[in-house]
Biotite code that builds the C-alpha atoms (Angstrom):
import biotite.structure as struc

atoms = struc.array([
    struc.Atom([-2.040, 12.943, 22.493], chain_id="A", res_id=1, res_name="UNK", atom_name="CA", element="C"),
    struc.Atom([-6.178, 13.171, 23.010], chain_id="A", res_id=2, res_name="UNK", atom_name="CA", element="C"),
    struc.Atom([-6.399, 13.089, 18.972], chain_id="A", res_id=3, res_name="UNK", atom_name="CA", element="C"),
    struc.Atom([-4.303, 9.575, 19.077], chain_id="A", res_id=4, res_name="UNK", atom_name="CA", element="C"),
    struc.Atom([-6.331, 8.219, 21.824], chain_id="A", res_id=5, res_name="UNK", atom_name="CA", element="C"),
    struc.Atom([-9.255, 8.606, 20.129], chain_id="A", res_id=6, res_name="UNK", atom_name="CA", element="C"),
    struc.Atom([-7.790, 7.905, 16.507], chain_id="A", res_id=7, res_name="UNK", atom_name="CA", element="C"),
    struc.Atom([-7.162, 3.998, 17.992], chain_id="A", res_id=8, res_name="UNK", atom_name="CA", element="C"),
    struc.Atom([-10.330, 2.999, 19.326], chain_id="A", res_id=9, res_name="UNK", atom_name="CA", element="C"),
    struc.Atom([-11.565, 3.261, 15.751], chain_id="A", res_id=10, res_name="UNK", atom_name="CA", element="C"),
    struc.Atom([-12.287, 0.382, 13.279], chain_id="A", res_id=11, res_name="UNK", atom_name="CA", element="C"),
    struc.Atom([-10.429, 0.532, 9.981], chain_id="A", res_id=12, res_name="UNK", atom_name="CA", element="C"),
    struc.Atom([-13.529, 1.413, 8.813], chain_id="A", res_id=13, res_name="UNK", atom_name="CA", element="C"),
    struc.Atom([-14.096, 4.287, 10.484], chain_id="A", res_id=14, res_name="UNK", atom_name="CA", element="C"),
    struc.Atom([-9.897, 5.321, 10.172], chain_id="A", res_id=15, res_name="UNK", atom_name="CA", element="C"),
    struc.Atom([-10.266, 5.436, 6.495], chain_id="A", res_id=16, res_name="UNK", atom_name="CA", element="C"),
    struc.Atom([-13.105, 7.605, 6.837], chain_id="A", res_id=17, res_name="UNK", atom_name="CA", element="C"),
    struc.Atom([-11.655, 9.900, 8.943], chain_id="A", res_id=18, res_name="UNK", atom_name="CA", element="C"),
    struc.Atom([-8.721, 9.585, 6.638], chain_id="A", res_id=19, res_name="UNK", atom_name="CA", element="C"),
    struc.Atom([-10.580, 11.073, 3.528], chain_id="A", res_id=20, res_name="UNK", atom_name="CA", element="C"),
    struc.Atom([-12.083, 13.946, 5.784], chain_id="A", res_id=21, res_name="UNK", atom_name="CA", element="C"),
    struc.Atom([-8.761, 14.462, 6.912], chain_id="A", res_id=22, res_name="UNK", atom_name="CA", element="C"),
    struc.Atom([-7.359, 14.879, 3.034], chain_id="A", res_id=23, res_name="UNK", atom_name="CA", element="C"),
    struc.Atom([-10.727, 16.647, 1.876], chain_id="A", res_id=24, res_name="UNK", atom_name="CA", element="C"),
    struc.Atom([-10.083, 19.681, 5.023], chain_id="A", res_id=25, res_name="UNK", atom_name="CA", element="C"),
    struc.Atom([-5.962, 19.461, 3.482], chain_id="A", res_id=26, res_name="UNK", atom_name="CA", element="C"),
    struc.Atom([-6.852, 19.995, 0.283], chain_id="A", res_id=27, res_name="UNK", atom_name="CA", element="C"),
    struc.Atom([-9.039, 23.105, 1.013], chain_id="A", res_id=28, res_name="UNK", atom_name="CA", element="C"),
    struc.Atom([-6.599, 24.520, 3.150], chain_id="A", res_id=29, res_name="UNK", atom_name="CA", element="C"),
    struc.Atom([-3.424, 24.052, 0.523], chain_id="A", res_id=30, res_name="UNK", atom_name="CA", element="C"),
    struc.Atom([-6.139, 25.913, -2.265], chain_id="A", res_id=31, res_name="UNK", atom_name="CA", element="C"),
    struc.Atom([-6.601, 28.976, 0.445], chain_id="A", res_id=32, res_name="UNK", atom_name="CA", element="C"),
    struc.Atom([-2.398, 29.403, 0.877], chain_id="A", res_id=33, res_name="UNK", atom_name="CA", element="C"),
    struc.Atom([-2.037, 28.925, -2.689], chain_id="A", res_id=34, res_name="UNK", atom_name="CA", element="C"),
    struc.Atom([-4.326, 32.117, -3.589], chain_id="A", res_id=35, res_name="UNK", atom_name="CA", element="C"),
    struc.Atom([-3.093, 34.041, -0.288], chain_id="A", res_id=36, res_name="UNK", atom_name="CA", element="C"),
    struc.Atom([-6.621, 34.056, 1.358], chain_id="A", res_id=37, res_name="UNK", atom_name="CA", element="C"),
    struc.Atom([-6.803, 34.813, 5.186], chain_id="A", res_id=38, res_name="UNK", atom_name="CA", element="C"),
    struc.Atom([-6.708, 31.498, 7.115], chain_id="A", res_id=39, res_name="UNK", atom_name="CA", element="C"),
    struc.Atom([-8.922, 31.584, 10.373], chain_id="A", res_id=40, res_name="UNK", atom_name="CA", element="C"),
    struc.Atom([-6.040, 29.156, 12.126], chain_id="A", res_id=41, res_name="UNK", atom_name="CA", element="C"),
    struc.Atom([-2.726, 29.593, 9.784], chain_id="A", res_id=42, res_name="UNK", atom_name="CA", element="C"),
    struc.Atom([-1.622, 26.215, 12.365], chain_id="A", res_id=43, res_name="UNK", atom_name="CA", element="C"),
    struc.Atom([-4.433, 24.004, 10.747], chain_id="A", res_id=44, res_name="UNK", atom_name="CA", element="C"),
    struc.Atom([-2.707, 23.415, 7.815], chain_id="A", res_id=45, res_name="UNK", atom_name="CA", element="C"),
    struc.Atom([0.568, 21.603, 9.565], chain_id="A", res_id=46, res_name="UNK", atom_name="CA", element="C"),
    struc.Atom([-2.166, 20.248, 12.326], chain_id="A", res_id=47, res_name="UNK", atom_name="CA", element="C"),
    struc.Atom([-3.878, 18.123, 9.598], chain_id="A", res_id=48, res_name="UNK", atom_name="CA", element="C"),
    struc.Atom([-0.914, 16.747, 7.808], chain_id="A", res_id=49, res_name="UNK", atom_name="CA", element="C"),
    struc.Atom([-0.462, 15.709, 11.164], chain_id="A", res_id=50, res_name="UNK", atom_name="CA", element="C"),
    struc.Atom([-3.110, 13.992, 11.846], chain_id="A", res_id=51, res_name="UNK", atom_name="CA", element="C"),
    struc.Atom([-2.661, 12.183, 8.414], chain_id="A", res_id=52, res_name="UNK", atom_name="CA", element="C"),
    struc.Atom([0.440, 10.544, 9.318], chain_id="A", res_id=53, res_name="UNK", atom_name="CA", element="C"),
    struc.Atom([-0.883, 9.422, 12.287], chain_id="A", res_id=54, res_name="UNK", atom_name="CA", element="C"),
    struc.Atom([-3.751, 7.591, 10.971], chain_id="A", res_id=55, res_name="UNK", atom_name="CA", element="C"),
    struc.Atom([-1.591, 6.204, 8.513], chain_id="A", res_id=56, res_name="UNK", atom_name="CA", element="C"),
    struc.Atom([1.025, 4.957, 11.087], chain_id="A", res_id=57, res_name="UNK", atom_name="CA", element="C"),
    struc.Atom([-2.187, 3.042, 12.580], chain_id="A", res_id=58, res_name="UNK", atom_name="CA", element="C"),
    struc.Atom([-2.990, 1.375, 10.019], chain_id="A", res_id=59, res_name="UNK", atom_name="CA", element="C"),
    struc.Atom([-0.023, -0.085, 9.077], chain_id="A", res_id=60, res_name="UNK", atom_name="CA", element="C"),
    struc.Atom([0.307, -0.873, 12.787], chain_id="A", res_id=61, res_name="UNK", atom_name="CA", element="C"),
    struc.Atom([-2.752, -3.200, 12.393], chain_id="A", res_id=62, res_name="UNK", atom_name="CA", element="C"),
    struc.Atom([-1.648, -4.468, 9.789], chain_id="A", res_id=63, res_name="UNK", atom_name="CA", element="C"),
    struc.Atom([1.301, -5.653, 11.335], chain_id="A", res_id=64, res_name="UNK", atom_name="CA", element="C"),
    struc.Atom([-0.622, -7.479, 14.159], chain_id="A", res_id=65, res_name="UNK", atom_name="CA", element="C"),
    struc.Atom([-3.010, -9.040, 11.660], chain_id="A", res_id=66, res_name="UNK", atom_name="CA", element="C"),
])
């Protein structure tokens, strides 16, 4: 719940940015399952998806009161 707090006090400026962090940090962590390498958090993976969908549920949610 502490990552959706913060996640709404931010601009749509600062969700997208977070956004493409977000997918940059996903996209490493699909390469290092894909070759088998160790993972230092195997729950990261799921975690970020996560956290996708949840700034994506925002913004549509602002877009809807706009």
């Amino acid at each position: 719940m502490k990552v959706t707090k913060e996640l709404r006090n931010l601009s749509a400026e600062e969700l997208q940015n977070r956004l493409q962090e977000f997918k940059k940090e996903l996209l490493k962590l699909n390469v290092q399952a894909s070759t088998g390498a160790q993972t230092s958090n195997p729950g990261k993976l799921k975690q970020t998806k996560k956290n996708i969908a949840r700034i994506l549920t925002l913004r549509k949610e602002k877009e809807a009161k706009a």
